[in-house]
Structures are given as C-alpha cells and as structure tokens.
N, C-alpha and C positions, 0 to 999 in steps of 0.2 A: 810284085815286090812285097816282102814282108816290114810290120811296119816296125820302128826302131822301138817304140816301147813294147814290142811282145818279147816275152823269157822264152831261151833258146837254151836247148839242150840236145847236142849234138855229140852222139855215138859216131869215131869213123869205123865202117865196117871192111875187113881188110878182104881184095879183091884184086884181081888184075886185069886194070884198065877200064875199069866204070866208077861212074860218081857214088860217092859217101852218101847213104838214105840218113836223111834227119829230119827230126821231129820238132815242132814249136807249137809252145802251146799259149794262150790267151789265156789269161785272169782276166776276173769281174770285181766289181766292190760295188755294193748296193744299198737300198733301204733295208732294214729288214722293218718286214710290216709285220703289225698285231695279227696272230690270228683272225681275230672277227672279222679284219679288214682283206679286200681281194690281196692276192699272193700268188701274180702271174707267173710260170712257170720259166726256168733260165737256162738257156744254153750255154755250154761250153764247148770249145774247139781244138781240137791238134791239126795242125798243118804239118804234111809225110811229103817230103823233096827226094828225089835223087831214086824215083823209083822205075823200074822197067816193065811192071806189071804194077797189078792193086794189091796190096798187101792186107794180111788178116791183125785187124784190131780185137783187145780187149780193153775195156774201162773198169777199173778198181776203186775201190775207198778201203784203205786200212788192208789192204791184201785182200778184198775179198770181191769176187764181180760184182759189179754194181747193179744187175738186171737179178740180182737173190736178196738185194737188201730192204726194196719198198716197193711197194705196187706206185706205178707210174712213172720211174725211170727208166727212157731207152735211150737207145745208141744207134747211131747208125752210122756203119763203119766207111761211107762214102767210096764203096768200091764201086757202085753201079752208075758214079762219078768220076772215074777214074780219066785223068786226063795224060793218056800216053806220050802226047808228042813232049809236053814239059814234063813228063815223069814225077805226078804232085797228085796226092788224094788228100782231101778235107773227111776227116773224123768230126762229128758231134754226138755231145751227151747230152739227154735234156732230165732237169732236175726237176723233179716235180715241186708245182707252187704250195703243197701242204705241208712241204718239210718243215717238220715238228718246230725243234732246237734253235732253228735259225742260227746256228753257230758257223763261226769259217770253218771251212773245211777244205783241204785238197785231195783232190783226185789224181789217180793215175792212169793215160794213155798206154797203153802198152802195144806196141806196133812187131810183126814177125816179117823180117825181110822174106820177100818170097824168094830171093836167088840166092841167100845163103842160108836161112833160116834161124839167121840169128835175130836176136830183137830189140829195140831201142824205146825209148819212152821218153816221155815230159810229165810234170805235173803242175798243172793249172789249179790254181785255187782262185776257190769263191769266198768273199767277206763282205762281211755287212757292216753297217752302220745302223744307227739308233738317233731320230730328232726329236730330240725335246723342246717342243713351242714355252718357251718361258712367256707366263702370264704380266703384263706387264702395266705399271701405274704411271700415270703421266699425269704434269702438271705444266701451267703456261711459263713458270718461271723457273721449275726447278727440272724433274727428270723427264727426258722425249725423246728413249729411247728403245726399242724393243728389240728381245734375244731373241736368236734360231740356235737352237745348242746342239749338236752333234758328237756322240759318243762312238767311241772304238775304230775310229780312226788314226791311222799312222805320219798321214799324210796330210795338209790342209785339203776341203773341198772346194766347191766353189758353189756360195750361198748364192740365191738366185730369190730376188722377194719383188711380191707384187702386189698392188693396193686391192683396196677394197669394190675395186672396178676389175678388176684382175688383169688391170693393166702392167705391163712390168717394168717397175723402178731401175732405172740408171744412176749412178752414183754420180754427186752433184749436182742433176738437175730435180727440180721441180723443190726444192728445198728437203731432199732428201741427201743423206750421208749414210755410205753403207761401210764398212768397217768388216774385213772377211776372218780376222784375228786368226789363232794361234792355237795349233797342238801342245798340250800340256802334259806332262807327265803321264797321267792318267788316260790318257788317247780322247782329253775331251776338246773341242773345239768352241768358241763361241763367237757366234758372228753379230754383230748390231748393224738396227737399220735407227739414225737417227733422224726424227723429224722438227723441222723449225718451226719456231711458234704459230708463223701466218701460214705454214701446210697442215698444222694440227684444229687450227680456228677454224680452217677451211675446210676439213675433214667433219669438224662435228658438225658444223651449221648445213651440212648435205647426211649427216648419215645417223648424226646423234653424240652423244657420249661414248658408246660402248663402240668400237671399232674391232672391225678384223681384217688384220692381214694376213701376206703368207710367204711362207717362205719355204725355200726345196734347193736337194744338193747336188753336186754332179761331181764325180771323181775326174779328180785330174789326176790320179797316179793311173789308172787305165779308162782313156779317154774313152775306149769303144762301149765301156758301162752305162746302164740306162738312167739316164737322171730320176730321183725318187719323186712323189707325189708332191703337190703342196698340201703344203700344212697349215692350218688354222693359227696366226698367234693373234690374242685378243689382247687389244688395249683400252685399257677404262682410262677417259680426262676425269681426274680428282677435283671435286668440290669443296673449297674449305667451308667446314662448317665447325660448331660450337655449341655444347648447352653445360650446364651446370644442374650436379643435384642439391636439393633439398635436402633440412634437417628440420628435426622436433623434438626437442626433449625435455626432461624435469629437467628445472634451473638447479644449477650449481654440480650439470654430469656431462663431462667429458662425451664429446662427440668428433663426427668427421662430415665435411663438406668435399665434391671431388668436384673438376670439370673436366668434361671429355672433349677432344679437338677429333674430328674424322677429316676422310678427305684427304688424308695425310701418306706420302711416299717413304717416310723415313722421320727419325726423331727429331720431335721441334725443335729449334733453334733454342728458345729461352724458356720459362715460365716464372713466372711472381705473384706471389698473393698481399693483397692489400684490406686494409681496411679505414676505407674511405675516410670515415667520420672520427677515428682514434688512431689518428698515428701514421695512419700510409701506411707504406710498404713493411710487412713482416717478414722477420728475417725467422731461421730455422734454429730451433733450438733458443728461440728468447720468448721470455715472461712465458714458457712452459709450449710455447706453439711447435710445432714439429710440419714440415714440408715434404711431401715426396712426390716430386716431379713426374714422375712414371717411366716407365719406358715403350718406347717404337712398339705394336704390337701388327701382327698382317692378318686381317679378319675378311681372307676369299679379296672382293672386288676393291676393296679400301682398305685402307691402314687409318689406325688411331692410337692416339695416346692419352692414357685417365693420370691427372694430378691429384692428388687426395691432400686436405688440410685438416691434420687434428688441432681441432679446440678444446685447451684442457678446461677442466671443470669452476676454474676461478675464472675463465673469461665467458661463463655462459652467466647471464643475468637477468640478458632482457632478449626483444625481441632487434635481431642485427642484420646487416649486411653485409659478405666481404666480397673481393673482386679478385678475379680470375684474370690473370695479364699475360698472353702471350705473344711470343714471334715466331713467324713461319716464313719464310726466307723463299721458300719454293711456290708460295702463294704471292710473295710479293707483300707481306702483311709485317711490316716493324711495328703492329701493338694493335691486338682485340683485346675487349674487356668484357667479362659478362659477368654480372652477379650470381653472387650464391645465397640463399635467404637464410637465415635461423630462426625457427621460432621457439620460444619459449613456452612452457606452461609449468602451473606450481600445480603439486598435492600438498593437501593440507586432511590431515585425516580428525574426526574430533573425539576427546573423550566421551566415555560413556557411561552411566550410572545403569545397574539392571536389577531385575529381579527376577526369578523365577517363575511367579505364578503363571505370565501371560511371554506371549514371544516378544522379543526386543530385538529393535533396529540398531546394528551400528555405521556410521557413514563417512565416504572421503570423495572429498571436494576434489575436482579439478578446477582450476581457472584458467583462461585464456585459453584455451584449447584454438588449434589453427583447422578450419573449415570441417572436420570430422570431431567428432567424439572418440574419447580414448578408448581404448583397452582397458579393462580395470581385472587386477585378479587378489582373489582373497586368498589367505592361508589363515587355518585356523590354527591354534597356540598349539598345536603339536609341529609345526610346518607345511603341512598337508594344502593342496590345493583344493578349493572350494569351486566347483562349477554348481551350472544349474538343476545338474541330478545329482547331485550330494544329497543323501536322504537328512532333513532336519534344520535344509535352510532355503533361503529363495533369495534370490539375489534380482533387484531391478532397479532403475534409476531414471531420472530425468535429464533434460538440457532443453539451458537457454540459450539460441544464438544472439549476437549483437557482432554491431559492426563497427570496426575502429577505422580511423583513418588517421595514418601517418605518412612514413616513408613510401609506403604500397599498404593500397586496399586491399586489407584482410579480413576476413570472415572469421570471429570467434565467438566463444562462448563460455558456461558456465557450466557445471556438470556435477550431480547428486548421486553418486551410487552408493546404495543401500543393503544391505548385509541383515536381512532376517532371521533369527534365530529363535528356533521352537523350545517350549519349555522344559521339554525330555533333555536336550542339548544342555542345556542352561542349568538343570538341576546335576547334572555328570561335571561340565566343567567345575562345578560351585565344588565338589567332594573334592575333585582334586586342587583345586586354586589355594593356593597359600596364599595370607593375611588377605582373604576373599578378594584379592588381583588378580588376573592376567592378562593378556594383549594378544588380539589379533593382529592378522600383516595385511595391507594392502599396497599396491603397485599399479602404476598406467604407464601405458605407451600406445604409438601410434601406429595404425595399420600400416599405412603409406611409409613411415619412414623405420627402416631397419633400426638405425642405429639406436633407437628413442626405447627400443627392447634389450639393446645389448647392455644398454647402462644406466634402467630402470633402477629405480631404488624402494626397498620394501621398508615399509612406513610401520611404525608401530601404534595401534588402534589401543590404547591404553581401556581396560575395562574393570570397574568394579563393584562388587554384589554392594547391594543395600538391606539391611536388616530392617521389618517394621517394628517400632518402638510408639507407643502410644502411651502418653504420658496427664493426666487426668490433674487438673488446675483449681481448689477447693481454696476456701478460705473462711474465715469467721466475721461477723457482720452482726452490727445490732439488731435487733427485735426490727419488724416495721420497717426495715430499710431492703432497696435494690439492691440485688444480688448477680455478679455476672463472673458466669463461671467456666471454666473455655480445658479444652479436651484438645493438647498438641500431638500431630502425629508425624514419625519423623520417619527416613526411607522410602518415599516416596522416588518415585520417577514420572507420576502425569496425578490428577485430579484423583481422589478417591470416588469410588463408583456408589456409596452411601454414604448417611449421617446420618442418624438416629439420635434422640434425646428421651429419656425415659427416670416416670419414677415410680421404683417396683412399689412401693407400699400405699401409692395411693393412682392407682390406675393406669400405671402402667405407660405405654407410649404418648409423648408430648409432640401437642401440636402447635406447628407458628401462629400464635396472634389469637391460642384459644386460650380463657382464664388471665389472661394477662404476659402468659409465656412469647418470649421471642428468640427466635433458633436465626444465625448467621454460621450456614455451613462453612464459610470459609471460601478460599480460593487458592489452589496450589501455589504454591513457591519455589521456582524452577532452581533458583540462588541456592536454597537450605532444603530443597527438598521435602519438604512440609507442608503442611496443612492444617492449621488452628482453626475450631468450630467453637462457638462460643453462645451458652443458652444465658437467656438475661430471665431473672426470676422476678414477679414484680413484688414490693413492697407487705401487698394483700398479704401474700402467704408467707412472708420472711416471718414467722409465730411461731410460739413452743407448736400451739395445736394442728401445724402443716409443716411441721420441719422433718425432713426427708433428708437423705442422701443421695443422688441423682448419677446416672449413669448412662456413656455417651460409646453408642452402637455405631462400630464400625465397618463398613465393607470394604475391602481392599482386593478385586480379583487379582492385582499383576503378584498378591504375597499369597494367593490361594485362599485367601478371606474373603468365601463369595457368602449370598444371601443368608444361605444356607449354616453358615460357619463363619458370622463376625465375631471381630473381634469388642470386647465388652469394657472398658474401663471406666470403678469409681469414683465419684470426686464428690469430696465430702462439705460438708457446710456445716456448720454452728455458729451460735449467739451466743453474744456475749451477756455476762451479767451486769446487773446493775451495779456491784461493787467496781468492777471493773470500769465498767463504764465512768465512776465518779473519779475514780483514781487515773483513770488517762487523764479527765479532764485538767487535774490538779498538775500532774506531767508537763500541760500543755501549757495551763496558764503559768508556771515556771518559767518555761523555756521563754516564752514571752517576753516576761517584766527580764530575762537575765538580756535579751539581746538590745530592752531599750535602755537597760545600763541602771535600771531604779528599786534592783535588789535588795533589799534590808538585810545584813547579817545581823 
C-alpha cells in the first residue's frame, strides 16, 4: 500500500481491458549541511503500478538526464526488480552528497509504458532546511531559555533536543519546557527549550557555567525524511559583575567617570549616580552634570552595559567620590553601588627672570599627583612642541612621593619639571621678544587616565630678559673720615660669579683686610634681583695725599661678562673743604636752637 502522504500523479493510459500504469513519487526535506561537514548521499524514489512487464525509466533535472549533469548521480531503473504478479517496479535516483548549491530542487521520473509506449511521470523534490544554534545567555532570575532556529521551511519541523549527557529531553519533565513555535513569513521557524532555575543550578554544579546542548529536526511534512544531525547550542550562566573607572585631572577641567555592569542578558533595569557626601543623588542636566545611562551591548559570551558621568569643570576641586547605583532584575539585584574615585591635581607654572649669557631653567609644579607622575609637555612661544631631542633644551625633573589619608589611601606627590634652555635659544628668542617678554606653555596629564589629556590645559610660563645695569655709589666726606662706598648691580638672576675693588692710580687691585681696606661682596637679592658690594675705605687714607677714585670689577657670566670681559664701574670720592665744612656746621647749629624754640630774631 502506498502511503497517504506520497504526491500522486496519475496518467490513465487508454487501453482495452488492462489497469491504468501510474507513477508516485516520494519527496525528502532535509538538513542541508555545511560543506566541510559529512553530506551523505539521498535517494529518491518513483513507485510504477499497473504494469504487465518492467518498463524503461529516465531521470531529469530541468529537462535534462540526470546521469550528464555530475559525476556521482545514478539511477536505477528497478527493472531487475520487477515484480510481475502485482505489476509494480520501484525506480531510484541517488543524488550525490557533494551537491554544490544545496538548493531544493525537483526532479523528474519519466516512465515509457512498455505496452503502449506512451509515457507518464511524477516529480519528486528535494529541500533542505538550515539550523541555526542561537548562542544563548542565561541568568537565575531572568532569561533560561535556549533557540534551535530553523530556516527555509514551509511547514513546522519537529525540534528534537537533548542535554549535555545526550540524553533526550521530554517536554515537562525534568524541568524542562520545549516550545516547537512557528513558521514565519520568511520560512524561519524557532523553537525554545526552556530550562527552570533548580535544572539550570543543577546543570552547572556537574558541568560548569558554559553548557551545551543540542538540538535536531525531523520533517513532518514527509515523515520518510531523515532527521538531521544534532547540533551544538551553547549556553553561558551570566555572572553579575561591576567595576567602575577612574579619573585624574587638572582642577577646574571637565571630565568623565563610567561604570560597566557585565554578566548582563539585556538592558539594566535602572542606573543612578550619586554623590555620597554633597547631595545624593544627581539628576541629569543639573549644576552642569550630564548622565548617559548606556545601552545593552552583546560582547561574544556576555552582555554589558557602560554608564558614563560628565563632571563639568566647576564641580572638579578637590580629590572626590561618586557612586554608581544600579538594578538588574534578572540578577535578582534592586541596588549595587560601587564607587568611582576622582582625583585632583594642580599645575602651577612659575615666573621667570633670564638672561642670556648662561642657559636658564624654567619650571611647572605639579601637586597632588595620584600614584604616578604626570605627563608634562612644553611648547615653546611659537607653539611648537618641545621633547627631549629638541636641539637647544633639556627637559628633566623630580618627584616627591607622600602619602595622604583620607577617604581612601592614596599615594601622591609633588612634581618639578624643569625646561632648560641654552643660550643660542635665548639670545634668538631675546631679538624677537617685544618689551623683552614672552611665555612659554606647559601642560600635565596622566598616563593611566584618558580623560586627564583630553582636557589638559596649557599653562602660560611668563618669561622675561633682564638687562645688566651696574650702578657705582660715590660720595664726598671729610678729610680723615671713613669712607663706604658700595657699587649696585641690578639684572641679576643668581649670585655674580666676581667682585673686584681696585684703585688704578695707586696699585691697582684691592685686597680685604690689607692697609685698612674692607671689601663686602654682597649677597644676591632674589626680591630685586641685585647685588650691592660695598668697599669701606679706612680713615688713613680719606687725605688730599691718597685721594683716588676707585672702581668696582665685575663678573657677570649668565650677561656674558666673564673674567675675561668685566664689567668696570667708577665711583668717585671727595672732601670737603674746610669752608664748607664751617658752614655746615653753622647750618646745623641753626637747625638746632630753631627746633628748641630759643631763636633770637
């Protein structure tokens, strides 16, 4: 008996007095497998009724025999089968398992009556199917379910899944639910195997987190079809987890703090950000703060999702903490909280006084620095970046660490970077510097933290030249009286590198403590940038007969006034007369009698 789902196509052939020959043929519907994978070879069948002999088959595809279209297709026309008494021969085609395309295809039987030579036919087709193992995330509270998806079917299949014992699952037991779903427009099918939370607890504590199941289909539109392979679907159990990043930047510059949730099936329930110690909970879009929540993203075995919090630059001050608040519904979690640190650091850059002769340093402070030392970069007054192969400067610096304790033990410190500049450099910028100014740029951030470079700020190093002005301090003094006479030098940037006292017309250089001479080089004045030397003349020689002019020798290398090439200035001295002298005294004794009030007019 032929069975009720084979397609029937029945030519009656006209005759008198014998049965009608007809043809039926069997459809398939199948996996189609990947190339690289085995792709066993399929038969097809005509069943030929109502026959008195074996009749002559041929097999077609598109009109054309099918024994010219690919190596490995035959036929066999089942005449050396021929079964007379029920007048019935079985035809088979076999398709070979390398076909390319894997596309449906129908064939045609084509049968020649031997008693009248007419001929009848069927055409059987072959189609395949496509499963796609959807990868699939599982959590204890929220998704615990995994797809077998099936494409290019017309008809539902019948999913067929089995655990990781390759035991095969029945629907409602063992806390399993299998779901066989529905052909869609598109000819795709999806079928779910849900599993309950204590067969999912039970599943990892024997196999782990990472599970495989499997799942395989079987046509029910042509029951005789071979059920396809199983298939791998992998299920990952989700772990909720949580951290938060770090920030570092100059105070008073706009940054961002994020926290990332992993672990995650689908977009978090809530997120909020807070800050604990001023105010709680921040809303978006107030006193400048901006929120963006994130969205769902699917990264392979896990899903996450990153929240990011900008801090505008009027709430950056000090060193802070805010908090990260989420809910996850599928974890079971109505509120984690994990902090997000900020730390702070200032540049502070300082003026600078130069000169040309020797090279000059200019410097900018970091303070507070968090566990590393910054970044620092120079631009010299055209914009230009300065590294360490800049031919005409050197760049190097120190750090102090120390340790604070407050809210969290942190590691900071103090930090000197230093900007050398040679005196070729220094003598070029000097030509072009108007009213002998200009400014370098310096900038820090931090290695570890992005943001701390995206919203660096470059610092103005104010710099300017110093002229040497040496200014010679002379006065007039009685006969016989100490004399102290002092030589200021002003443009200064450190200590002068000599001082000299000399007097040309009677011998020339003067020594301290010889003849009664005493020399006080001085000591620079960081304040006024000076340095006053002051030679005290003794009594002896304040005479017509040793009265000199005297002149005070100075070395200055950083103005290019080295040994070789001081600079000289005089400072003169005279006595006074005796007239004078009587006539001050008269001055004095005036001023006197006028302030005790016993004036005589």
């Amino acid at each position: 008996m032929i069975p009720w789902n084979i397609a029937l196509l029945i030519l009656t052939l006209p005759g008198s007095g014998r049965a009608d020959v007809t043809v039926s043929s069997e459809s398939k519907e199948m996996e189609n497998t990947k190339p690289e994978n085995y792709s066993p070879a399929i038969e097809l069948s005509c069943v030929i009724s109502g026959l008195t002999k074996a009749a002559e088959v041929v097999w077609t595809k598109a009109g054309s025999d099918v024994t010219n279209l690919a190596e490995g297709y035959s036929v066999d026309d089942g005449a050396e089968y021929f079964n007379g008494e029920e007048g019935y021969q079985v035809t088979t085609l076999t398709v070979p398992g390398t076909e390319e395309k894997r596309e449906n295809m129908v064939f045609t039987c084509v049968v020649t009556d031997p008693g009248t030579e007419r001929t009848v036919q069927a055409t059987p087709e072959l189609r395949f199917y496509t499963i796609f193992p959807m990868r699939a995330k599982l959590t204890l509270h929220g998704a615990r379910s995994l797809t077998c998806k099936i494409s290019g079917v017309t008809d539902p299949v019948e999913v067929i899944w089995r655990d990781m014992d390759w035991n095969d699952i029945t629907d409602g037991e063992g806390g399993y639910t299998i779901s066989q779903g529905s052909v869609n427009e598109n000819q795709v099918q999806e079928a779910t195997l849900t599993i309950s939370t204590g067969s999912l607890l039970n599943a990892t504590d024997y196999h782990g987190d990472n599970l495989f199941y499997r799942c395989a289909a079987k046509s029910t539109k042509y029951p005789e079809s071979p059920p396809s392979s199983f298939t791998l679907v992998n299920a990952q159990l989700l772990h909720f987890g949580m951290y938060t990043t770090e920030s570092e930047v100059e105070i008073n510059t706009s940054t961002n703090v994020s926290c990332v949730v992993y672990g995650l099936s689908k977009q978090l329930d809530s997120v909020k950000w807070e800050k604990p110690n001023f105010g709680g909970v921040i809303t978006d879009g107030t006193d400048g703060y901006k929120i963006d929540v994130g969205s769902y993203e699917d990264v392979g075995y896990s899903g996450r999702q990153e929240s990011v919090l900008t801090i505008p630059a009027s709430e950056v001050k000090a060193d802070s903490n805010f908090t990260c608040v989420v809910e996850s519904l599928e974890h079971g979690i109505d509120e984690e909280k994990e902090d997000a640190n900020l730390f702070v650091f200032t540049v502070t850059p300082a003026d600078e006084k130069v000169t040309t002769g020797i090279s000059q340093t200019l410097t900018c402070h970091i303070d507070n620095f968090y566990q590393e030392p910054k970044y620092i970069e120079w631009l010299d007054p055209d914009g230009k970046s300065i590294t360490t192969d800049t031919e005409g400067y050197s760049i190097h610096g120190s750090v102090t660490e120390k340790v604070q304790n407050g809210s969290w033990s942190k590691i900071s410190g103090f930090q000197e970077e230093l900007l050398t500049i040679s005196p070729r450099i220094l003598k070029e910028l000097k030509k072009k510097a108007e009213n002998s100014e200009f400014h370098f740029l310096c900038s820090a951030w931090s290695s570890e933290y992005s943001d701390s470079l995206v919203s660096r700020v470059h610092h103005e190093v104010p710099v300017k030249f110093l002229n040497l002005k040496v200014e010679g301090k002379g006065l007039e003094v009685e006969a016989s009286t100490e004399a102290v006479l002092s030589c200021v030098v002003n443009g200064l940037t450190r200590q002068l590198d000599s001082v000299k006292w000399e007097k040309p017309n009677f011998g020339g250089v003067i020594t301290d403590g010889t003849d009664g001479y005493k020399i006080d080089v001085g000591t620079y004045n960081d304040e006024t940038n000076s340095q006053t030397t002051v030679l005290t003349v003794p009594a002896s020689l304040m005479v017509p007969e040793h009265l000199s002019n005297y002149t005070c020798v100075i070395q200055s290398d950083e103005h290019g006034h080295t040994a070789t090439s001081p600079v000289k200035e005089q400072v003169k001295v005279t006595l006074r007369s005796q007239g004078e002298k009587k006539y001050l005294h008269n001055i004095t004794l005036m001023m006197c009698l006028l302030l005790l009030g016993t004036w005589n007019f």
